[in-house]
Backbone as CSV, one residue per row, in Angstrom:
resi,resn,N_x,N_y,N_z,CA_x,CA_y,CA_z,C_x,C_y,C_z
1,UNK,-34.312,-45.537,-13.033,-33.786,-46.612,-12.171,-32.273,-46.456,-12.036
2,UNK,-31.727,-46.309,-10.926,-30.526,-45.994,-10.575,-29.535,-47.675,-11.061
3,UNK,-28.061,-47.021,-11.934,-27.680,-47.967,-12.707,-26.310,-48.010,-11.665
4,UNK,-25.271,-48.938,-12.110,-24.303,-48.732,-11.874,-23.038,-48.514,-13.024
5,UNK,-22.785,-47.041,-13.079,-22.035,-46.647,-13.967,-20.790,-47.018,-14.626
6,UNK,-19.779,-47.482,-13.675,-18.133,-47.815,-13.145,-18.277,-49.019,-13.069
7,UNK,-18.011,-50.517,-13.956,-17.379,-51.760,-12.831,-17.077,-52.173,-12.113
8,UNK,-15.855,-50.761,-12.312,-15.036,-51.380,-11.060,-14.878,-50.399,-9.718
9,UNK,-16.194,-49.692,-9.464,-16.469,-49.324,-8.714,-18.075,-49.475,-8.444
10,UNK,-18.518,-49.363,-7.086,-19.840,-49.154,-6.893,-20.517,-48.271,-6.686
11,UNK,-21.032,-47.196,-7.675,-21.556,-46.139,-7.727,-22.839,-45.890,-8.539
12,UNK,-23.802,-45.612,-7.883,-25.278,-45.720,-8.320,-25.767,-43.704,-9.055
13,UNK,-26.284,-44.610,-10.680,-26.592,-43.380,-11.142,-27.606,-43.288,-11.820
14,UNK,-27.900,-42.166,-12.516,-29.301,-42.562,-13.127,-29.433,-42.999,-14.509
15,UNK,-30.003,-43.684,-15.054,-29.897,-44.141,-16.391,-29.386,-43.346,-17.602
16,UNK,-29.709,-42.052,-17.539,-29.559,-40.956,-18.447,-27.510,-40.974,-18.408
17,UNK,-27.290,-41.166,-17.171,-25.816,-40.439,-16.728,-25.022,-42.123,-17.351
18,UNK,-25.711,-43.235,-17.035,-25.093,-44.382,-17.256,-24.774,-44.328,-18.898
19,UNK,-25.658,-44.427,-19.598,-25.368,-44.431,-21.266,-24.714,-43.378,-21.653
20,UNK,-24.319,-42.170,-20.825,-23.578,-41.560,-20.855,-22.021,-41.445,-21.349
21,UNK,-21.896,-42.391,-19.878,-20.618,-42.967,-19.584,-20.069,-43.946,-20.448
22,UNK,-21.151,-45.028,-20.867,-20.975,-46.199,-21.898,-20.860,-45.468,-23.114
23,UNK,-21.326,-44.564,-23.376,-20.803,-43.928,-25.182,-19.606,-42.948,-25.014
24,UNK,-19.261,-42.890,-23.955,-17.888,-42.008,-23.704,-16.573,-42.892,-23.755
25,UNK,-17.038,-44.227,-22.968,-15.900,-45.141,-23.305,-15.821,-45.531,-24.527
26,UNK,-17.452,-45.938,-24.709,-17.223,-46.825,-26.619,-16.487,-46.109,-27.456
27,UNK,-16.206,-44.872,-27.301,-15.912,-43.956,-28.014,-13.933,-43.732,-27.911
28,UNK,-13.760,-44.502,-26.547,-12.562,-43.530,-25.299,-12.254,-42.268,-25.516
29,UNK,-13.140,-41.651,-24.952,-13.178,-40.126,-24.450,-13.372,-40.393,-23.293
30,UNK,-12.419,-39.436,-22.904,-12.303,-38.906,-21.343,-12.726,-37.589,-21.205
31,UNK,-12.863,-37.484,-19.877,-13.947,-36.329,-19.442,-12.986,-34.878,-20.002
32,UNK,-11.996,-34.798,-19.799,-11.331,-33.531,-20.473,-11.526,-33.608,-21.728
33,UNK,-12.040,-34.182,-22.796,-12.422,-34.502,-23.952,-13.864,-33.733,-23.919
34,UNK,-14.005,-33.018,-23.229,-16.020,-32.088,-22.826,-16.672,-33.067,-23.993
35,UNK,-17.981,-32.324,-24.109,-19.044,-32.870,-24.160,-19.492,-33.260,-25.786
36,UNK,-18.626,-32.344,-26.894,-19.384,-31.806,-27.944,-18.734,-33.152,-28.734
37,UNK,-18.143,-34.002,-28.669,-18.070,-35.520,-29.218,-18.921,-36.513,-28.526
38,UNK,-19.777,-36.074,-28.007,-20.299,-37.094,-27.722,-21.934,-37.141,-28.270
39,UNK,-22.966,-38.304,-28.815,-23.429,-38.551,-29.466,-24.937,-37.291,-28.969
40,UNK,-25.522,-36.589,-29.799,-26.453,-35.919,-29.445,-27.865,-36.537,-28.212
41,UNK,-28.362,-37.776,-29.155,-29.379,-38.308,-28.782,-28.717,-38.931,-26.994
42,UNK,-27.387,-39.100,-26.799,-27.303,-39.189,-25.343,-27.338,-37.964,-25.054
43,UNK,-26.509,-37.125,-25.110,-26.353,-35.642,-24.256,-27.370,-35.277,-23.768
44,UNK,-28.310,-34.659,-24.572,-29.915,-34.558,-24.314,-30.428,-34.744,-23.362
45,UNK,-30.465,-36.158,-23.469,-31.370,-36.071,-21.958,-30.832,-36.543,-20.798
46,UNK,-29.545,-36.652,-20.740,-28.566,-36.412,-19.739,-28.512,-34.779,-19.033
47,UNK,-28.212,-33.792,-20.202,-28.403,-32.230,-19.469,-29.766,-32.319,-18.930
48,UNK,-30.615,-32.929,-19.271,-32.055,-32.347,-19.625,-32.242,-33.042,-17.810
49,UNK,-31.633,-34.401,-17.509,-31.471,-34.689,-15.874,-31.004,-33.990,-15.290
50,UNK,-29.701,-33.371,-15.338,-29.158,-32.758,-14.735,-29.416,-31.677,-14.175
51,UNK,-30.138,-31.175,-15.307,-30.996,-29.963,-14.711,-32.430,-30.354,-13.522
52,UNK,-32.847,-31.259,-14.206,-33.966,-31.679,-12.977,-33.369,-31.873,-11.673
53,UNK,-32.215,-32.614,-11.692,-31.582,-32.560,-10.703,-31.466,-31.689,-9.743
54,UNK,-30.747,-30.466,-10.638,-30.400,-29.169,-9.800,-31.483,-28.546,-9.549
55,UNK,-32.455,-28.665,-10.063,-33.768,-27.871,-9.676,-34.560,-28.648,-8.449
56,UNK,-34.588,-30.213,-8.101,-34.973,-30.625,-6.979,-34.151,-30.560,-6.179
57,UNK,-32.967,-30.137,-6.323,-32.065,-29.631,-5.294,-32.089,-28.582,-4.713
58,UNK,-32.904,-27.679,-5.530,-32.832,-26.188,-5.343,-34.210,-25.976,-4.143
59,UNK,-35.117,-26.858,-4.601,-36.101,-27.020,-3.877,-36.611,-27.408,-2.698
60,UNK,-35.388,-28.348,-2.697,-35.259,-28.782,-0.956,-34.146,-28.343,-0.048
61,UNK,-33.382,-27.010,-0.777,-32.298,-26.897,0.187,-33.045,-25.028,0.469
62,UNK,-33.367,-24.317,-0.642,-33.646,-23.218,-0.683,-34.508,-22.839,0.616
63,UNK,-35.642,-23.829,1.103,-36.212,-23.302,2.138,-35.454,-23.127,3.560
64,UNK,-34.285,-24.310,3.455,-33.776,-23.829,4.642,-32.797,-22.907,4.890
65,UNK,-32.630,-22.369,3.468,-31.749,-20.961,3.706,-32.678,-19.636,4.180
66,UNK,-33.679,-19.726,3.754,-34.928,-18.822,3.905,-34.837,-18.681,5.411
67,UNK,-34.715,-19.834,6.290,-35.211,-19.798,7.249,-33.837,-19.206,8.512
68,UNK,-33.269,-18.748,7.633,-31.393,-18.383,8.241,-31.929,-16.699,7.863
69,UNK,-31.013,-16.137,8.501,-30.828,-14.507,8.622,-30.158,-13.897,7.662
70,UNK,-30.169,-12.647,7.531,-30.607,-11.665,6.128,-29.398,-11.975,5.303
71,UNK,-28.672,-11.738,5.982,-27.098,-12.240,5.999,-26.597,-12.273,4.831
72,UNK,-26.937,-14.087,5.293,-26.951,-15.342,4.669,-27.473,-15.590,3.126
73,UNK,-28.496,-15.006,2.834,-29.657,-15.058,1.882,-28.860,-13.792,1.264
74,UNK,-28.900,-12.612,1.522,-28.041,-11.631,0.610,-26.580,-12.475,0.276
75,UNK,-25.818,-13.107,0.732,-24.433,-13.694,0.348,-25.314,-14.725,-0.751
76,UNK,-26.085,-15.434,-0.539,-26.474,-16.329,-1.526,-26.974,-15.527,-2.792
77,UNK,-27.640,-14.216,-2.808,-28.366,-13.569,-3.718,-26.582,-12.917,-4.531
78,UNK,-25.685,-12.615,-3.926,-24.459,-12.257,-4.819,-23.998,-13.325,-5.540
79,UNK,-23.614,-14.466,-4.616,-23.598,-15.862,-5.142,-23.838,-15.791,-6.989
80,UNK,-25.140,-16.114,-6.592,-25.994,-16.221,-7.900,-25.396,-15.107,-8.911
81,UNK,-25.837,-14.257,-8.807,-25.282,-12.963,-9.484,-23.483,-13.280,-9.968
82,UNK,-22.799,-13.158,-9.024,-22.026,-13.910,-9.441,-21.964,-14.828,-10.439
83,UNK,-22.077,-15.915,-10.262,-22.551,-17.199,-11.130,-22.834,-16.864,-12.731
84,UNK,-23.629,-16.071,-12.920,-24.588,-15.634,-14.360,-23.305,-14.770,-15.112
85,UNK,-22.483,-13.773,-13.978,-21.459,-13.160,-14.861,-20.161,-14.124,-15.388
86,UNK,-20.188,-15.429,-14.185,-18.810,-15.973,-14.495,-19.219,-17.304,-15.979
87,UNK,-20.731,-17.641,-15.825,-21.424,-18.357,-17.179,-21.070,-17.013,-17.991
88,UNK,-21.145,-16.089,-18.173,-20.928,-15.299,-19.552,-19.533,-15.682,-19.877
89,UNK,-19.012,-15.375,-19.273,-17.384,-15.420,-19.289,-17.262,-17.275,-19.869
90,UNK,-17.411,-18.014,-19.360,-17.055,-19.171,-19.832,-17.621,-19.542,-20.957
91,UNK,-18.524,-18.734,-21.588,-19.192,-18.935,-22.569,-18.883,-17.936,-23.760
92,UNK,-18.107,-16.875,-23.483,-17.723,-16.221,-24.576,-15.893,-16.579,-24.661
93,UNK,-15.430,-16.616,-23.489,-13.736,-17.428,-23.315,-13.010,-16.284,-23.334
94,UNK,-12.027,-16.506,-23.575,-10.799,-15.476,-23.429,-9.998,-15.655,-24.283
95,UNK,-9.735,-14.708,-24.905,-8.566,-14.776,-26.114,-7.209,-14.986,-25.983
96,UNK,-6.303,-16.138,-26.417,-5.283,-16.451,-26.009,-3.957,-15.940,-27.967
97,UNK,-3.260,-14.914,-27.214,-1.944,-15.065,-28.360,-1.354,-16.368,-28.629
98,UNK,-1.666,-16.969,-29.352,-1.254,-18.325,-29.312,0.217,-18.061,-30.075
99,UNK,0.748,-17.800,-30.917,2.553,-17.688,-31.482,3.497,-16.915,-30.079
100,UNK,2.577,-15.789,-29.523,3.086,-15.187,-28.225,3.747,-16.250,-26.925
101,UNK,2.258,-17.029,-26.927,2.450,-18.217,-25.781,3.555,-18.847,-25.923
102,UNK,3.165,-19.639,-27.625,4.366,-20.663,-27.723,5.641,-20.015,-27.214
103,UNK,6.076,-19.041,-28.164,7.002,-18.428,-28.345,7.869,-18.538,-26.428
104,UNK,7.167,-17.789,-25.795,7.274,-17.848,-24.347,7.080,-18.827,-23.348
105,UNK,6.659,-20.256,-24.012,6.947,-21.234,-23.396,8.207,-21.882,-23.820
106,UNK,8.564,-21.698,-25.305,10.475,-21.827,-25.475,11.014,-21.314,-24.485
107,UNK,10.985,-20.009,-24.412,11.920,-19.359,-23.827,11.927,-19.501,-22.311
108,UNK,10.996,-20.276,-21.560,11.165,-20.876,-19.913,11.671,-21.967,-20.271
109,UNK,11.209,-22.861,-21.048,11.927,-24.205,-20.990,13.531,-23.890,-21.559
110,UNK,13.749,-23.050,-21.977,15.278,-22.971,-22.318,15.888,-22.265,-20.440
111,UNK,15.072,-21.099,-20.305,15.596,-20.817,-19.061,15.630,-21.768,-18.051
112,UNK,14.885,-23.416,-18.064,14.837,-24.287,-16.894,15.902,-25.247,-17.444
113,UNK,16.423,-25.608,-18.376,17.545,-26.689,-18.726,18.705,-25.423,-18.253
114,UNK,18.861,-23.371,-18.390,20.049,-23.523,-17.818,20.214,-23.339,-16.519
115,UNK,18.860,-23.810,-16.213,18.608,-23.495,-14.475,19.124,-24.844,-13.966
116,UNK,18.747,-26.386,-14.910,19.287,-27.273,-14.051,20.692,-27.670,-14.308
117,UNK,20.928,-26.923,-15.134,22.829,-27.059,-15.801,23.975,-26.079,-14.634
118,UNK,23.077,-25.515,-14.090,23.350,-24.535,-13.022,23.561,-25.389,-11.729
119,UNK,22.405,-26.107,-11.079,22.092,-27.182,-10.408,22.862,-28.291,-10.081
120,UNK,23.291,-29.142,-11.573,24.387,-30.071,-12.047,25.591,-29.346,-11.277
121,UNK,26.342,-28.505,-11.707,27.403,-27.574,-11.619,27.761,-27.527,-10.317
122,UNK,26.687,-27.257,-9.528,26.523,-27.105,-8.072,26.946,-28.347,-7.406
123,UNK,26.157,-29.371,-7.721,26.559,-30.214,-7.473,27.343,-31.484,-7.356
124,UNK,27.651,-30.998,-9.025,28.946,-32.273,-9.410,28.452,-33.817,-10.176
125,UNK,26.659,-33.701,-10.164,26.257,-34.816,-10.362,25.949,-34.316,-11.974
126,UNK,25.570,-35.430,-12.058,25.050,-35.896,-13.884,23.512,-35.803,-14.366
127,UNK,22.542,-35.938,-13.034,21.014,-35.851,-13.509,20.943,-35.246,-12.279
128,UNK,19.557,-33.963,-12.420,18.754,-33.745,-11.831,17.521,-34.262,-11.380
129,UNK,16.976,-34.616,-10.342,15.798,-35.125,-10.106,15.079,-34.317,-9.163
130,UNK,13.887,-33.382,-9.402,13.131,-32.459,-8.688,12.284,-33.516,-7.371
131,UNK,13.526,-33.957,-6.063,12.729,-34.268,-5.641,13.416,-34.692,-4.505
132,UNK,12.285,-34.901,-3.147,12.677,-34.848,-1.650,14.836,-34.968,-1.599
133,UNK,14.435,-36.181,-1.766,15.679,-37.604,-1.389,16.828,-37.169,-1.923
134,UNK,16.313,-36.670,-3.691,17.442,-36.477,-4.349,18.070,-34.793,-3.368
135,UNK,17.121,-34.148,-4.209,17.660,-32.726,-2.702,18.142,-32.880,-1.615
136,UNK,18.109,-33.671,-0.829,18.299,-33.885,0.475,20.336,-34.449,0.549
137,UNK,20.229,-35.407,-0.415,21.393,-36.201,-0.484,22.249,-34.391,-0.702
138,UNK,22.128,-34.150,-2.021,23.006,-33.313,-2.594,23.069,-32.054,-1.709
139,UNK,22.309,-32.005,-0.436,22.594,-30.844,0.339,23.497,-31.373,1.530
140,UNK,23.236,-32.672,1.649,24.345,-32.917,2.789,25.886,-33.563,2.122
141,UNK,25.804,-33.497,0.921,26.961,-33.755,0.392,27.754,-31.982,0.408
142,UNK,26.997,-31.278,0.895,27.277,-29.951,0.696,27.589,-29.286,2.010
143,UNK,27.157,-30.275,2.941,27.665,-29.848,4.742,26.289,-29.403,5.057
144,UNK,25.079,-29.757,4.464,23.605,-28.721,4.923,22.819,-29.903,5.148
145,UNK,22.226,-29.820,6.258,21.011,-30.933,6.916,19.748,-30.462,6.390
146,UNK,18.665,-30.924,5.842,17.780,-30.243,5.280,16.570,-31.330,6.365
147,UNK,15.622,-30.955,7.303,14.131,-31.054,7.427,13.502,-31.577,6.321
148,UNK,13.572,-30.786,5.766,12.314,-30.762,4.416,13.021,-30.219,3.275
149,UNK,12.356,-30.392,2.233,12.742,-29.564,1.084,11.411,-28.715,0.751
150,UNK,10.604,-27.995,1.443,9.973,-27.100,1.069,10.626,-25.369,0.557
151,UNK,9.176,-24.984,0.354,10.179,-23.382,-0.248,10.576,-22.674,1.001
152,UNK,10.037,-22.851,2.267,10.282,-22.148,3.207,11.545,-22.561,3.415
153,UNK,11.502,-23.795,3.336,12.603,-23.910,4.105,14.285,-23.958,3.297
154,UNK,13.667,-24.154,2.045,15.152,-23.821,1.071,15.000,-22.343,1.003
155,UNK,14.637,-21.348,1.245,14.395,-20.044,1.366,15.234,-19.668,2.382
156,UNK,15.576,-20.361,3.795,16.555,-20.288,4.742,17.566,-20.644,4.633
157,UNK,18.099,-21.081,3.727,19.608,-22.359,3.439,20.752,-21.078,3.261
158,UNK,20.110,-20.234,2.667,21.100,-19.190,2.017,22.125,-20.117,1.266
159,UNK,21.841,-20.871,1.068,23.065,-21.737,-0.090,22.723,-21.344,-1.682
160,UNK,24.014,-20.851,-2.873,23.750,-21.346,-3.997,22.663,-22.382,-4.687
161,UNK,22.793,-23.544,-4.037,22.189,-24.248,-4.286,20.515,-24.006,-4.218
162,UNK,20.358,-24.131,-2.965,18.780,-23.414,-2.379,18.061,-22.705,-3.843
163,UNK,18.828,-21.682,-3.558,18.409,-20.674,-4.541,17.858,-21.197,-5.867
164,UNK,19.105,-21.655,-6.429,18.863,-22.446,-7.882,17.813,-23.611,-7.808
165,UNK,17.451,-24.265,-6.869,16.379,-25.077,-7.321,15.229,-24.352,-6.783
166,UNK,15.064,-23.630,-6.268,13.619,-22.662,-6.155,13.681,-21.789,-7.113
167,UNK,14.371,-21.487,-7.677,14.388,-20.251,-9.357,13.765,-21.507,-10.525
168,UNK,14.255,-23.247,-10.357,13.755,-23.770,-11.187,12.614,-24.292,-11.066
169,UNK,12.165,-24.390,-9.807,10.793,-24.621,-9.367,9.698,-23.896,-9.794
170,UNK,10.340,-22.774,-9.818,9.256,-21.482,-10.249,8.970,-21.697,-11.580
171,UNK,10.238,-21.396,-12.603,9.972,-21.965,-13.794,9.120,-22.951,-14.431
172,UNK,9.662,-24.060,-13.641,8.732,-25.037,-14.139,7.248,-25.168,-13.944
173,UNK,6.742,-24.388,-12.465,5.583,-24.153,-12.581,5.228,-23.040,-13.522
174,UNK,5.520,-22.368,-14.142,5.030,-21.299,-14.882,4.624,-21.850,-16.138
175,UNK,6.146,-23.064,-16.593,5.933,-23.322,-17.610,5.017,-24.598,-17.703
176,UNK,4.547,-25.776,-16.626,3.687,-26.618,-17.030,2.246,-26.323,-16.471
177,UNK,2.098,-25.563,-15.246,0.779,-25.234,-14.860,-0.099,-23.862,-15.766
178,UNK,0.816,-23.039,-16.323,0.193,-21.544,-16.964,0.085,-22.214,-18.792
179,UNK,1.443,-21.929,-18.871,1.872,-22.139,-20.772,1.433,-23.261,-20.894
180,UNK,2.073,-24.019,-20.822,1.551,-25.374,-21.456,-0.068,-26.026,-21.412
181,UNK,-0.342,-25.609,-20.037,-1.844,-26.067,-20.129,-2.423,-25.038,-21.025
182,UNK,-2.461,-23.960,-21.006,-3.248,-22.947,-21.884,-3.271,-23.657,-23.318
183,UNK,-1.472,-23.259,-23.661,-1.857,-24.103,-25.057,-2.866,-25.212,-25.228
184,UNK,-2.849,-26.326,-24.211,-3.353,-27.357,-24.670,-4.723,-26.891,-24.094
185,UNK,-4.998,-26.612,-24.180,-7.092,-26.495,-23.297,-7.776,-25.083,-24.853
186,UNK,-6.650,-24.242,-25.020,-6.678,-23.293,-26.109,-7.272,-23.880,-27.152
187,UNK,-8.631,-23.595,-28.060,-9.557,-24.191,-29.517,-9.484,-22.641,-30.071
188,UNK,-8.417,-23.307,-31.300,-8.661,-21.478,-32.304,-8.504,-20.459,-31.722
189,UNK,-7.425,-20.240,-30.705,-6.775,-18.830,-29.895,-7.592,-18.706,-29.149
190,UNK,-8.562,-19.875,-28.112,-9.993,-19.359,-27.531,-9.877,-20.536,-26.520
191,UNK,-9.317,-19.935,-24.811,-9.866,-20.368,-23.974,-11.174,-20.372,-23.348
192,UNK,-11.714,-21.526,-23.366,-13.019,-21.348,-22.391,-13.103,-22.689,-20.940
193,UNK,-13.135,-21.686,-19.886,-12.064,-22.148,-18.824,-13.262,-22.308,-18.364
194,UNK,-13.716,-23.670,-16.617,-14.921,-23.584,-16.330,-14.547,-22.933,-14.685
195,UNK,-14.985,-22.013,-14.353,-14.915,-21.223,-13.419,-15.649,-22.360,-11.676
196,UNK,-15.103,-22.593,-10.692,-15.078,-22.938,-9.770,-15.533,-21.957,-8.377
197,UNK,-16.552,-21.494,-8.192,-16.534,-20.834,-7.106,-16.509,-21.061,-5.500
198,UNK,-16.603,-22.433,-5.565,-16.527,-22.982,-4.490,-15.690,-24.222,-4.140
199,UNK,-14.421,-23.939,-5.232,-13.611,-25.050,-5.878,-12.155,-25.700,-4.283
200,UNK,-11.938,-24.552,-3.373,-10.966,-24.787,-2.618,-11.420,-24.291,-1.318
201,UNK,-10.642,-25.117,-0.351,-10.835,-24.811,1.489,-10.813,-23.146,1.654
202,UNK,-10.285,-22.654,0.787,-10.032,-21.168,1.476,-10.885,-20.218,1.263
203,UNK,-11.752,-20.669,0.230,-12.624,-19.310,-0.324,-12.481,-19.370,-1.534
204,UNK,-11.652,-18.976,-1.868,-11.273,-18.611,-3.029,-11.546,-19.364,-4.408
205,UNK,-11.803,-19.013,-5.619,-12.395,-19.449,-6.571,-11.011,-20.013,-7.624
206,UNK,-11.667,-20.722,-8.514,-9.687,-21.753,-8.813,-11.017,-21.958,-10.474
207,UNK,-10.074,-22.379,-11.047,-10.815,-22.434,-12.913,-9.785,-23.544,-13.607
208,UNK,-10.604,-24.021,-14.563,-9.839,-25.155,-14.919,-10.826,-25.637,-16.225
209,UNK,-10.612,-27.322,-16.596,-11.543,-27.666,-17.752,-12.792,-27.562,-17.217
210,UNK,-13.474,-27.939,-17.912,-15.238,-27.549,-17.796,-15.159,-28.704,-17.262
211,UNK,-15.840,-28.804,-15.783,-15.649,-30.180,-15.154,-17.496,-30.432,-14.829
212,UNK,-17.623,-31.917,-15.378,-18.674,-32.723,-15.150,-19.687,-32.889,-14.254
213,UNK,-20.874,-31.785,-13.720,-21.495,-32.221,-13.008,-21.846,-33.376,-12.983
């Protein structure tokens, strides 16, 4: 009997997925918190739906691929294939240098404080703030009209400035989207990342925590 999971939303689920959810809060675990804290006798027969799930799914969509050209059905048959090699992979993980990492996430965050001390300098001000308004001010305090503050377009400025906050941009993505998440998602030098194959508009496959059917 389809429950409603969320309060404070209206979303209809199946009983298995509801007590789910209720021993995840009783607990407060959140979904990046995966699965293996949570109480056996729920898990069970929650996967054990899930899978029924995907299998009456499989059942009512499969014929109408059948009924599509060779194509189609060979891209789905790699698909799959696919799939089984990227489950190995998430299931054996990837070995992470963990003293290496750290070590090399010091050494960006030291390179991004003298990236924004650089920044400061440039500009004469006292705080940095990675962002539209603040950029914008400190470029026309500089004689430069800025559109936007994208990379394209600070890529055209040819200003000092330009430069230095896209060298710290970079940084900082290296250091909070790569290093830092690794560390933290990393159990005993051992990423196990959940692979996305159909995760973005472009094609292309994107990986992240083991996310919740």
């Amino acid at each position: 009997m389809p429950l409603v999971s969320d309060p404070s939303r209206t979303r209809l689920v199946s009983r298995e997925k509801y007590e789910l959810d209720q021993a995840r809060r009783k607990l407060k675990l959140k979904i990046s918190d995966g699965f293996h804290l949570l109480p056996r006798e729920v898990l069970i027969p929650y996967a054990i739906r899930d899978a029924d799930f995907t299998v009456k799914l499989f059942q009512k969509l499969y014929p109408m691929l059948e009924a599509k050209d060779d194509g189609l059905r060979e891209l789905y048959r790699r698909e799959m294939e696919l799939s089984l090699v990227l489950l190995d992979i998430e299931s054996k993980g990837m070995g992470l240098d963990v003293p290496y990492t750290e070590e090399t996430s010091r050494d960006v965050a030291t390179q991004m404080l003298r990236q924004e001390l650089a920044i400061l300098t440039l500009t004469g001000r006292e705080t940095f703030v990675d962002h539209h308004e603040w950029i914008k001010s400190a470029f026309a305090e500089q004689g430069v009209a800025l559109s936007d503050t994208q990379k394209a377009t600070l890529g055209d400025v040819g200003h000092p400035l330009a430069k230095a906050i896209l060298e710290y941009r970079r940084l900082k993505k290296l250091h909070s989207t790569y290093l830092t998440a690794m560390l933290q998602e990393q159990r005993d030098g051992v990423l196990h990342t959940g692979f996305r194959q159909h995760g973005t508009r472009t094609g292309r496959m994107s990986s992240g925590g083991v996310q919740e059917g």
